[in-house]
N, C-alpha and C positions, 0 to 999 in steps of 0.2 A: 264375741261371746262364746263360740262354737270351741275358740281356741282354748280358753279359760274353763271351760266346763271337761272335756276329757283330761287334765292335770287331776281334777278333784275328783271325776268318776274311779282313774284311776289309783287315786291314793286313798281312795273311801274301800275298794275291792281289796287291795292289798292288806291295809291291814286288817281288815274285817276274817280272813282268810288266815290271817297265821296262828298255827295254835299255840296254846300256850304254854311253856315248858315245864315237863314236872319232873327234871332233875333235880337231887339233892341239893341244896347250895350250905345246908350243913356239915360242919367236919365230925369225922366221922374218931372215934378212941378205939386203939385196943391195947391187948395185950397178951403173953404166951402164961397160959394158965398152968399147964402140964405139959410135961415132958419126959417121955421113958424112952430108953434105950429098946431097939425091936432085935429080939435074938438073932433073927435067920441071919441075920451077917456076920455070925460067929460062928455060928453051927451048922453053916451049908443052906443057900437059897432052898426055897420049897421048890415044888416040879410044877406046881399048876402055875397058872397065868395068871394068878394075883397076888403070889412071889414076887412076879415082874413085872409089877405096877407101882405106881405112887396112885392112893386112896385119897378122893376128900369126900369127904360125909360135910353134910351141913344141917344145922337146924335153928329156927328162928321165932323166937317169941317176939309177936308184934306188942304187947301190954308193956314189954318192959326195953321194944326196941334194941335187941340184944339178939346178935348172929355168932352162934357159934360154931365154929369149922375146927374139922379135925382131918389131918393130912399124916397118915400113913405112910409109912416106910419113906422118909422126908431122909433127905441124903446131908449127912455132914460127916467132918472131920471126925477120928473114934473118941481123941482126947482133949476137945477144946475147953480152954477156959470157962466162954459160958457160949451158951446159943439165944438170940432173944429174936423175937418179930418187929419191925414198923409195921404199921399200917395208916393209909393215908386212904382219903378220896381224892377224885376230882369229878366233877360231872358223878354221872350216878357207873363210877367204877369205882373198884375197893382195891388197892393195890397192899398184898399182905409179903413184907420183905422178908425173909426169912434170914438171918445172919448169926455168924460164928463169928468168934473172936477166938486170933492165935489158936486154931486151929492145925494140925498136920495135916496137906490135902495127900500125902502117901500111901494114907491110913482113913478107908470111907470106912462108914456106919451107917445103920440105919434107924432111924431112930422113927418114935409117934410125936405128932405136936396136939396139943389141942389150943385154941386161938377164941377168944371173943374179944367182938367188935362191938362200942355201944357207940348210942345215936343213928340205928339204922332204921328210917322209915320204911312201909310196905310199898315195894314198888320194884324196878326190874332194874338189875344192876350188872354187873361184867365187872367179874371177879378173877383178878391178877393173882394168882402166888410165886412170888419172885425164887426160886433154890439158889442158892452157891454153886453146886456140885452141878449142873445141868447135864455140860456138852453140849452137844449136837442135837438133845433129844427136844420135843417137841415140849416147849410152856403149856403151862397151867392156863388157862382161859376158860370160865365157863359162865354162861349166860344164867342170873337167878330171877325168876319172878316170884320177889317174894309175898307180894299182894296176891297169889294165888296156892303160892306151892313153899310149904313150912319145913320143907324136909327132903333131901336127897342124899344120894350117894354115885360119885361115880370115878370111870378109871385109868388113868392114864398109862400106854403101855410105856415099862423103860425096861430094853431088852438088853442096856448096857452093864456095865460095872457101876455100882458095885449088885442092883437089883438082880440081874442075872448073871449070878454067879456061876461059871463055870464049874462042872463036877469031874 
């Protein structure tokens, strides 16, 4: 009896104990709303230290579910065809692909994106934004809670080409 009773003490604890997950298992839509070309890479980087950044702001309306992010001085080709975004989930991450099509990588620019995402519940998420143009420089990755916090902004340094431009 002794033997039979710790199996079921054990599996009564176990799962009593695990919580429950509140990852997204919805998918998530977006799309590239706006797109402007960003001067300073025609007219000479600026000097301060947010020349030599890629920018994302973000902001979130929970009523309509709806994340929109804007990424600053976002690095592509000067003359491509066109630039568009994927964006996917898995788990409660947002992966926002940034791509250029028939692009010249010769010839960088700098351009502004803005991005909404809909079907996005209030809750804590790790936000991918995939560049073309990277290098060596450190990815976009940043933790949002958005069940607490509707709005931020922050900075990534890129001390490379084409963001620091040499004068």
């Amino acid at each position: 009896m002794r033997l039979l009773a710790l199996p079921i003490l054990l599996i009564a604890l176990f799962t009593s104990c695990q919580k429950e997950s509140t990852y997204s298992t919805s998918p998530v839509s977006g799309k590239l709303e706006q797109l402007s070309e960003n001067g300073s890479s025609k007219s000479g980087a600026s000097t301060d230290s947010i020349g030599y950044s890629a920018i994302i702001s973000y902001s979130y309306n929970a009523a309509l579910q709806k994340l929109t992010i804007t990424h600053k001085n976002a690095c592509f080709s000067c003359a491509p065809d066109s630039i568009r975004c994927h964006v996917t989930n898995s788990g409660n991450s947002i992966m926002v692909e940034e791509r250029e099509y028939n692009g010249n990588s010769s010839c960088l620019c700098l351009y502004d994106l803005k991005v909404e995402v809909d079907g996005v519940t209030p809750d804590v998420y790790l936000l991918h934004v995939i560049e073309p143009h990277l290098g060596e420089q450190a990815p976009i990755r940043l933790n949002l809670d958005l069940a607490h916090t509707s709005s931020g902004t922050l900075y990534f340094p890129r001390p490379d080409f084409p963001w620091g431009l040499v004068k």
